[in-house]
C-alpha positions in Angstrom: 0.0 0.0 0.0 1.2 3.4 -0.5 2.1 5.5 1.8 2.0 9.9 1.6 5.6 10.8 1.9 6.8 13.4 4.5 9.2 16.0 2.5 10.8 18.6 3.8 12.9 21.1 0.9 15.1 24.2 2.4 16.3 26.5 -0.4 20.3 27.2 -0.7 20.2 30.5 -1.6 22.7 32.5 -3.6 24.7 29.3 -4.6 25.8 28.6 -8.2 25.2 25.2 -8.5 22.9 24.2 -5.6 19.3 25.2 -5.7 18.3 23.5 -2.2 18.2 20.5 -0.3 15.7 18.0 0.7 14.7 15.0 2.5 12.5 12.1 2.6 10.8 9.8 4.3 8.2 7.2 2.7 7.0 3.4 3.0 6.9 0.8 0.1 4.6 1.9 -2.8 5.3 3.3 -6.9 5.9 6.4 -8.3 6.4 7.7 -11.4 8.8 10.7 -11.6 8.5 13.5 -14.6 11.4 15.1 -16.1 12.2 18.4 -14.4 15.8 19.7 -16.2 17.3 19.3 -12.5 19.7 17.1 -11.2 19.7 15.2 -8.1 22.8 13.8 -5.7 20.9 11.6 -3.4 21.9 10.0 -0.3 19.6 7.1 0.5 19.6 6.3 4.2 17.7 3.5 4.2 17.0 0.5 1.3 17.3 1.8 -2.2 14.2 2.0 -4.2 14.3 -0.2 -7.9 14.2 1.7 -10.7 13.2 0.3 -14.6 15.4 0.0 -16.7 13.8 -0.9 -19.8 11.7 -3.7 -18.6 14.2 -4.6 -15.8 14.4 -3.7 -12.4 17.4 -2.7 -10.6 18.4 -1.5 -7.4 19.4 2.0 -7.2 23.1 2.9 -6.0 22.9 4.1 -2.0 25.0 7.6 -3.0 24.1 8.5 -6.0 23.7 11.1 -8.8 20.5 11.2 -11.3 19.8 12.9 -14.7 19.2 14.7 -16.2 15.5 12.9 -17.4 13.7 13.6 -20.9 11.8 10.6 -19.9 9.6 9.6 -17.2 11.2 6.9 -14.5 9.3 4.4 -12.7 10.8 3.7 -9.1 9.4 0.8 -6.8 9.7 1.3 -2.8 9.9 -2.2 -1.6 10.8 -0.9 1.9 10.6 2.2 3.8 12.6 4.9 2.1 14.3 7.3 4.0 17.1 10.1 2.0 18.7 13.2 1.8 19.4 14.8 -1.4 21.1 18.0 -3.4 19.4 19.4 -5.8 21.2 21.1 -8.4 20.6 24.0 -10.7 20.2 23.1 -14.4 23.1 24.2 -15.1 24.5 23.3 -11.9 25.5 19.3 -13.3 28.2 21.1 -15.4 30.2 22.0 -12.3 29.9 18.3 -11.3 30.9 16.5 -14.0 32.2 17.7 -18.0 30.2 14.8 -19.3 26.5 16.0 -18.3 25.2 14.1 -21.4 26.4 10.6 -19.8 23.9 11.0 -16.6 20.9 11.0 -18.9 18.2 9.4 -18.0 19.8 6.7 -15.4 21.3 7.0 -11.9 25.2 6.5 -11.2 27.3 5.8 -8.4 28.9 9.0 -6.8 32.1 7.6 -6.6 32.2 7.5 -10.6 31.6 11.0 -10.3 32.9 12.7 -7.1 36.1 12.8 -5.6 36.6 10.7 -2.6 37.0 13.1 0.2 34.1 15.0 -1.0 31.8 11.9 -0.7 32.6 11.1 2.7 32.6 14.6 3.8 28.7 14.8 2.3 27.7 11.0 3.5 28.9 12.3 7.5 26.3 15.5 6.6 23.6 13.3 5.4 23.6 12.1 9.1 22.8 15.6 10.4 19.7 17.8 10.8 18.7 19.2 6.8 20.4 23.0 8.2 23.7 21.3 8.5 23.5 19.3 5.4 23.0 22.5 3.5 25.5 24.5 5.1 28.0 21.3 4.2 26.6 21.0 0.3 26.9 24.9 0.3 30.8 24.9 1.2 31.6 21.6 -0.7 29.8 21.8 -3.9 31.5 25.0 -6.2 31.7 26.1 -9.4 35.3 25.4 -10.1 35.1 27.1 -13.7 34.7 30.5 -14.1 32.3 32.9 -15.5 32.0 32.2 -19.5 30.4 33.5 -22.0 28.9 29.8 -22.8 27.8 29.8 -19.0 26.3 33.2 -19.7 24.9 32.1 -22.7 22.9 28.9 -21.1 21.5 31.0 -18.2 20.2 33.9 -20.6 18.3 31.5 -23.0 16.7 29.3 -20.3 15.5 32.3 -18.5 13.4 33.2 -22.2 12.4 29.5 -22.6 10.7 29.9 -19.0 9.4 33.3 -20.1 8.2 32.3 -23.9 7.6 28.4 -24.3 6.7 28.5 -27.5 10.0 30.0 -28.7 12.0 27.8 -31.5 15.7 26.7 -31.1 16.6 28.6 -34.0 14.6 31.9 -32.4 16.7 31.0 -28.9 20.0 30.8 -30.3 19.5 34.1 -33.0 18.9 35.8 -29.4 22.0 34.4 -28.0 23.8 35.5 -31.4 25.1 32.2 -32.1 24.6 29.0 -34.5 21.8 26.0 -33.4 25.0 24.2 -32.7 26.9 26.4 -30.7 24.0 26.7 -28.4 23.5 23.2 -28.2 27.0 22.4 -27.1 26.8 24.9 -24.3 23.3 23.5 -23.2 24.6 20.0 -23.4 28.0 20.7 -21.4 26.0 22.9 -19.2 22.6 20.6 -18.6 23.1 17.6 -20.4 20.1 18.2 -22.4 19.5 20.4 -25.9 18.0 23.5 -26.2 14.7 21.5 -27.4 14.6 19.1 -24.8 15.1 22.2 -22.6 12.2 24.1 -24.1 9.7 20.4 -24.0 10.3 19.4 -20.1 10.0 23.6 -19.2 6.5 23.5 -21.5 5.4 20.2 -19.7 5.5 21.9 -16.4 3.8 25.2 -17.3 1.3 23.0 -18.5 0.6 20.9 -15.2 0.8 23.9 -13.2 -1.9 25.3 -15.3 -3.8 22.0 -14.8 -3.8 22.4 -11.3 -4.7 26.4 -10.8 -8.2 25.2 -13.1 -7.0 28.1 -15.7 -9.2 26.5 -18.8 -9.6 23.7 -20.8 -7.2 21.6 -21.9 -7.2 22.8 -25.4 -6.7 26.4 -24.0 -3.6 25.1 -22.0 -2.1 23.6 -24.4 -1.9 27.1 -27.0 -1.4 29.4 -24.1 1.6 26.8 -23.2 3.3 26.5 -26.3 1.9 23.3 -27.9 0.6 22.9 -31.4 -2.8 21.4 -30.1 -4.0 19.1 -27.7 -3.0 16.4 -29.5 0.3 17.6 -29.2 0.4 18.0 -25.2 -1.3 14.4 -24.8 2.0 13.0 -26.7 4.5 14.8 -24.9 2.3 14.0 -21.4 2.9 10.6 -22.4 6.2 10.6 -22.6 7.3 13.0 -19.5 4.7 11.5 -17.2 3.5 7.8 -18.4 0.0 9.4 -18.7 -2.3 11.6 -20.6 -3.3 15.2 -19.1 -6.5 15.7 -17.1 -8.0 18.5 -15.6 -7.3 17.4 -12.0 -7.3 20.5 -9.7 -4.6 21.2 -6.9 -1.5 19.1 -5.8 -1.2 15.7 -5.1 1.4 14.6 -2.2 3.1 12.8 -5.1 3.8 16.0 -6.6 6.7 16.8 -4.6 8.1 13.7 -7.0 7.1 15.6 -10.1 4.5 12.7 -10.7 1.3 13.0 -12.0 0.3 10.5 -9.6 
């Protein structure tokens, strides 16, 4: 039976890679988890959920890092869960690794990713209250490149895509005064996702947020959020969530999972 997890999320404020931290605690159940352009670096305190792999379940590693998704992921609880976890920026996953692109859509251990001493130091703070966690995460986890251009560039154009969802790749990268593909190698060494896939999981959630504040019809969402039709948002639904939209008012607990529940 499932079981309404207890979440708690405090911000990290001013921080160039972190955007908070969080933690969990939940008993056995399902959940299926929508793309949301973040990262994760998740400390699992307890029994690791499974996680599908094409039709193949698999533990998850205990320290681990996850994503970036363009897909939905389907996670079984077989136990109580208990965890802390990082979340990043979108951009923040550059500072982490150079190979964003290789995180896609799967989990992987930390120590293929992190430096030793950094793990351990972050694994003692996952055993503290969620202040001191952040405060450790804060003073471990920096940007060690500096300001770019390409940086600069990524930042600027996500900022329109969450302004303007119906704005093209071509449209985002003449305002960035670059080429399709220069813009795409930023966003990929940045995010680990492209412009596009950007723009779709950005769209997605404007969408269910719309859903959920009862702001029209479906058909009306889907033009005032960038989609060609409804037709349109019912495919992409599909493929961020494992479901079709419906007009279900207000949040679900399963929400803090970016699930449509």
């Amino acid at each position: 039976m499932d079981t309404a997890p207890a979440y708690t999320f405090r911000p990290v404020d001013g921080h160039d890679v972190i955007e908070g931290v969080w933690q969990l605690e939940s008993g056995p159940g399902e959940d299926r988890i929508a793309p949301d352009t973040r990262c994760e670096i998740i400390f699992h305190l307890a029994e690791p959920p499974l996680e599908k792999t094409g039709e193949v379940w698999e533990r998850q590693p205990r320290h681990m890092i996850y994503g970036p998704l363009t897909r939905v992921l389907e996670l079984k609880r077989t136990s109580p869960m208990r965890l802390l976890a990082i979340r990043l920026r979108p951009d923040g996953v550059g500072a982490i690794t150079q190979a964003p692109r290789h995180l896609r859509n799967r989990s992987r251990d930390l120590a293929e990713i992190m430096p030793g001493p950094v793990i351990h130091a972050l694994v003692d703070a996952a055993q503290q209250p969620l202040a001191d966690f952040a405060a450790a995460a804060d003073k471990l986890l920096l940007d060690p490149s500096p300001a770019s251009p390409a940086g600069a560039r990524v930042r600027a154009s996500m900022a329109r895509l969450e302004q303007n969802p119906a704005l093209r790749p071509s449209a985002l990268a003449g305002a960035a005064h670059v080429s399709i593909r220069t813009l795409d190698r930023d966003f990929m060494r940045r995010t680990g996702l492209t412009p596009g896939e950007f723009l779709q999981i950005t769209r997605y959630h404007l969408a269910r947020q719309a859903i959920r504040n009862g702001t029209g019809s479906l058909s009306d969402i889907a033009m005032e959020t960038g989609y060609a039709d409804q037709a349109h948002m019912t495919r992409e639904f599909r493929r961020m969530a494992g479901q079709t939209p419906r007009l279900k008012r207000g949040e679900d607990a399963s929400d803090i999972f970016y699930s449509t529940g």
